[in-house]
C-alpha positions in Angstrom: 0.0 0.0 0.0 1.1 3.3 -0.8 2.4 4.9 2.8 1.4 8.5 1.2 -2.6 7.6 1.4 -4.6 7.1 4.5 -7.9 5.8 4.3 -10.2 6.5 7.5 -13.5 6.6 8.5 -15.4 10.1 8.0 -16.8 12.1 10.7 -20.1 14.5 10.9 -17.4 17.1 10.4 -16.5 16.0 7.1 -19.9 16.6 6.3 -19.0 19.3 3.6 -16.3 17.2 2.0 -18.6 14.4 1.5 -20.6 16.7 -0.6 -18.3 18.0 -2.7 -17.3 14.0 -3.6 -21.1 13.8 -3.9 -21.0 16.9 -7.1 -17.6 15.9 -8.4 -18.5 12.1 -8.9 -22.2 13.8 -10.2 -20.4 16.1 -12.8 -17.7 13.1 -13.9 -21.1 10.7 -14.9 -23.0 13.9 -16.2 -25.6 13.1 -13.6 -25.4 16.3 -11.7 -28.9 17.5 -12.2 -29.8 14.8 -10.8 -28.1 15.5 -6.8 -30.7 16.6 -4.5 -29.1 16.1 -1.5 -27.9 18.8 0.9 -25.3 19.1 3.4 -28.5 19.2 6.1 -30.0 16.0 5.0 -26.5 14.5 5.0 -26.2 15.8 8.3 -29.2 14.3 9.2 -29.1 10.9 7.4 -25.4 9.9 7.1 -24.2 10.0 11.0 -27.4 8.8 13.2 -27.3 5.9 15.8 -29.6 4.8 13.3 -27.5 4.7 10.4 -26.0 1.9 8.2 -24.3 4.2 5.9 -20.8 4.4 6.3 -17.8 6.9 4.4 -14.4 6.6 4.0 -12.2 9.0 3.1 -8.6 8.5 0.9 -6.2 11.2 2.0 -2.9 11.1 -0.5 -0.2 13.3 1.4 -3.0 14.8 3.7 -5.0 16.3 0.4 -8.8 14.1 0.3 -8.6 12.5 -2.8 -11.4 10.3 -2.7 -14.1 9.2 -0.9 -16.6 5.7 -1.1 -20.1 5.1 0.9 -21.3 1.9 1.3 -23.6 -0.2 3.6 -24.9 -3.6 4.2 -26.6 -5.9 2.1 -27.8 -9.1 2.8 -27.7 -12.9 0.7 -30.3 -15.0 1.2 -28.3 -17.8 -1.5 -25.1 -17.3 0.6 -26.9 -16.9 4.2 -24.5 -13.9 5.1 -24.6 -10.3 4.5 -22.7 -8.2 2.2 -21.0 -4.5 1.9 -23.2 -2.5 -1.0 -20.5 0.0 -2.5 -23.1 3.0 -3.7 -20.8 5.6 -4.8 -16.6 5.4 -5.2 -15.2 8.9 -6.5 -11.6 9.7 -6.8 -10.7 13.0 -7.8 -9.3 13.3 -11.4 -5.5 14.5 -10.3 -5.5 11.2 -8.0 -6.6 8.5 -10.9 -4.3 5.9 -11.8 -1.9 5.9 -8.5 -3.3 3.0 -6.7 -6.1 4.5 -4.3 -9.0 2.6 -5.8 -7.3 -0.7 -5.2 -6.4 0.5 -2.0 -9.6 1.2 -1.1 -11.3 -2.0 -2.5 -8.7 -3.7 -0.7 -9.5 -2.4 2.5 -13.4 -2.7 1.7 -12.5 -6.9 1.3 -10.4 -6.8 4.8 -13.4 -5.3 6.4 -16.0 -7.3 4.5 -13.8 -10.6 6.0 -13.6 -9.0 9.4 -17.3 -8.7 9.7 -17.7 -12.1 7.8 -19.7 -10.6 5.1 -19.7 -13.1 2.0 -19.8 -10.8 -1.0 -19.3 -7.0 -1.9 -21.4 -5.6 -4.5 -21.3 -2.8 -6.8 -22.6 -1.6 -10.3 -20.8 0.0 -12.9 -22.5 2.4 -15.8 -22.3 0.3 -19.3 -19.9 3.3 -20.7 -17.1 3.2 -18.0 -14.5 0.8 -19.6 -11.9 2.2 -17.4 -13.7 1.5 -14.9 -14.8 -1.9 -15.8 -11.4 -3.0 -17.0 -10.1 -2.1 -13.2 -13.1 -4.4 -11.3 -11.8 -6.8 -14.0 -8.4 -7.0 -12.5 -9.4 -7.0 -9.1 -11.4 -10.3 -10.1 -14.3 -9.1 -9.6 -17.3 -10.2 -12.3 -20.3 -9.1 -13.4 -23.4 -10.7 -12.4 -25.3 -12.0 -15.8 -28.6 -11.5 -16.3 -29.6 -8.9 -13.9 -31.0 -5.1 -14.3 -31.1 -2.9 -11.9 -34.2 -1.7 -11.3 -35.5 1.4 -9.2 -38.4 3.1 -8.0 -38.0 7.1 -6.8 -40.2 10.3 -6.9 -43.8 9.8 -8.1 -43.3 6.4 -9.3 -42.7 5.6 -6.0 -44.8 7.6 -4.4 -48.0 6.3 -6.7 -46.9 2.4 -5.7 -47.3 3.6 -2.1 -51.1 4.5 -2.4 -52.1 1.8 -4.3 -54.4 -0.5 -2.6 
């Protein structure tokens, strides 16, 4: 591992920081109309005794270079849970120095630590660099599957119905 990065657990403090990941991974998959979220409702969501959620932070000679939130999932085929990656974002001047694996790598340890069976994540179609990285790691994709989701008034409507 590289001794200039540090990866560590964020804190409600990092609150900003976390959001500016949030935007720069948004603006990267030219999905940024799409963030919602504000620092309050990460505030309020991300660092409750309630929570699941958990964020790293990579720090590459003390500057944050990246960040990844992820949580627990559960396998009913394997009988264990899992760690759900939902966002990974390193910051453009930090690609290709070994943070990612890093960071995957310490997402397995902790995985095997808790005695979680799997770690899943998705990747968007387009991203071959992306996709050619989770390649190496040994990672595979799962065959037919699509993800699938339900949000605003979609969701909303399935709510009422009775």
């Amino acid at each position: 591992m590289n001794h200039d990065l540090k990866i560590i657990p964020a804190e409600k403090k990092d609150i900003p920081l976390i959001f500016s990941f949030i935007k720069g991974l948004a603006d990267h998959v030219d999905l940024s109309h799409e963030v919602v979220v504000t620092e309050k409702e990460l505030n309020d969501t991300l660092f409750t005794k309630d929570s699941h959620v958990e964020v790293l932070i990579g720090y590459y000679s003390g500057e944050p270079a990246a960040f990844v939130l992820f949580f627990p999932n559960y396998s009913t085929f394997l009988g264990k849970p899992g760690l759900y990656i939902e966002d990974l974002y390193i910051k453009p001047g930090f690609r290709g120095m070994g943070i990612g694996k890093a960071i995957f790598r310490y997402l397995a340890n902790l995985a095997i630590d808790r005695g979680y069976g799997k770690m899943d994540w998705y990747a968007a179609e387009w991203n071959e660099s992306a996709i050619g990285f989770y390649d190496s790691l040994g990672a595979k994709p799962l065959d037919r599957r699509k993800v699938y989701r339900l949000k605003g008034e979609a969701l909303i409507s399935l709510s009422k119905i009775s």
